[in-house]
N, C-alpha and C positions, 0 to 999 in steps of 0.2 A: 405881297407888294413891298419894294424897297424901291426910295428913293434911288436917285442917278448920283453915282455911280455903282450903288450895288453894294454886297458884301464882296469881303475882299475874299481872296481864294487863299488855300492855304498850299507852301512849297511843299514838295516829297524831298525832305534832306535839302535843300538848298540848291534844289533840279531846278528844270523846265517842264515840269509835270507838276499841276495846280487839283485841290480838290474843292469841292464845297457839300456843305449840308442844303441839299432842296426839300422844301417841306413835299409833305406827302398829296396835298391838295393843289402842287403847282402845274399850271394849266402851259404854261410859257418861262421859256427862262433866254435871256440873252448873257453871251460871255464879252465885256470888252478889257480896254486897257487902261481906259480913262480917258483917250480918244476917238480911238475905233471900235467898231463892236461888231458881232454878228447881226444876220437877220433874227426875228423871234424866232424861237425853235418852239415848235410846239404837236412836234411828236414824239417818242422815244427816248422821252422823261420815266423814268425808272430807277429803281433802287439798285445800284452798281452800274450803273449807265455809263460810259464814257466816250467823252467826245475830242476831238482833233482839230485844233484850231491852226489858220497859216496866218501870217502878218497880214493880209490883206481882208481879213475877217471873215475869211469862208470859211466851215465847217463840216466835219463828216459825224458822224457816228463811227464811234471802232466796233467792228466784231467783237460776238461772243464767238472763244473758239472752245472745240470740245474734244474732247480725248476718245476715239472711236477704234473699234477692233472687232476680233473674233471674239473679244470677252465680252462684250452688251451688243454684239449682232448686228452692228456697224450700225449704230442709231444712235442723234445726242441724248445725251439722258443728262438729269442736271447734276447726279454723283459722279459728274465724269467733265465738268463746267471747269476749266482753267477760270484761277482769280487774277487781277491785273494789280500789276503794282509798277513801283517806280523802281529801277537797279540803282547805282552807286555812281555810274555816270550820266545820270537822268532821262535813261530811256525806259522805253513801258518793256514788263515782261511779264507772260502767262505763266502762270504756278499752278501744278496740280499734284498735289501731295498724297504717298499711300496707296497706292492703284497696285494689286495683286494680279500678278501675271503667271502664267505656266507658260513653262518651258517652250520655247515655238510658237506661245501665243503670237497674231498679227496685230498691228496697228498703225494707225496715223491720226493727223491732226484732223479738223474739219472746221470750217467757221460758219458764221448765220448771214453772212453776205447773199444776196441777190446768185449768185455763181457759183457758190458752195462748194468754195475750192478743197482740195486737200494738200494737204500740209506731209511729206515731202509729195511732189506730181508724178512721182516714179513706182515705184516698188514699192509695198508694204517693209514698214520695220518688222523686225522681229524679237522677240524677248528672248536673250542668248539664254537664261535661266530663271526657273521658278523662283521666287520671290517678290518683295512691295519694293515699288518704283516711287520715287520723288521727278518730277518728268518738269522739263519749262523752255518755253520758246522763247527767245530774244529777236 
């Protein structure tokens, strides 16, 4: 419990991408600005959790997206979990660092959305050669 207005959030480099510390017993959290704020949120409080706020105080939950292919049998697994972070012009981007591929291995994206899109909606990529990938969505 913190008083009104909150702890303050901290920039990514001096973006529009804000984080904070929520303790581990937090049942509810709202984001404002000092005048607006969201409604309580009180599901989907978790550790790397990230949410998406618009000027009028509505919010989403972002996807967790996951790195899927012929190499883990087209299932998320959490050694295959993109991390999020902020780039250099303060937008979010998936990182997934190390991922060993063979040659012609298949793959794509895939997120924890309701719709379970993939990531490209066309054709499987393909790994032109064996070796470890450094892989990231923008």
């Amino acid at each position: 419990s913190t008083d009104w207005p909150g702890q303050a959030m901290t920039s990514f480099s001096g973006s529009k991408v804000y984080a904070a510390e929520i303790p581990s017993d937090a049942t509810g959290i709202i984001f404002n600005n000092g005048s607006q704020q969201t409604v309580d949120i009180t599901s989907g409080i978790a550790d790397g959790a990230v949410w998406m706020i618009v000027n009028n105080g509505s919010y989403t939950k972002a996807p967790d997206y996951y790195f899927v292919g012929s190499m883990n049998s087209w299932t998320q697994k959490d050694e295959y979990k993109f991390t999020i972070s902020s780039n250099s012009d303060g937008r979010l981007e998936y990182k997934l660092s190390g991922v060993t591929l063979s040659a012609g291995a298949e793959f794509k994206a895939n997120d924890t959305a309701a719709s379970q899109t993939w990531y490209p909606s066309g054709s499987n990529c393909t790994a032109p050669d064996a070796g470890t990938y450094d892989i990231d969505i923008q």
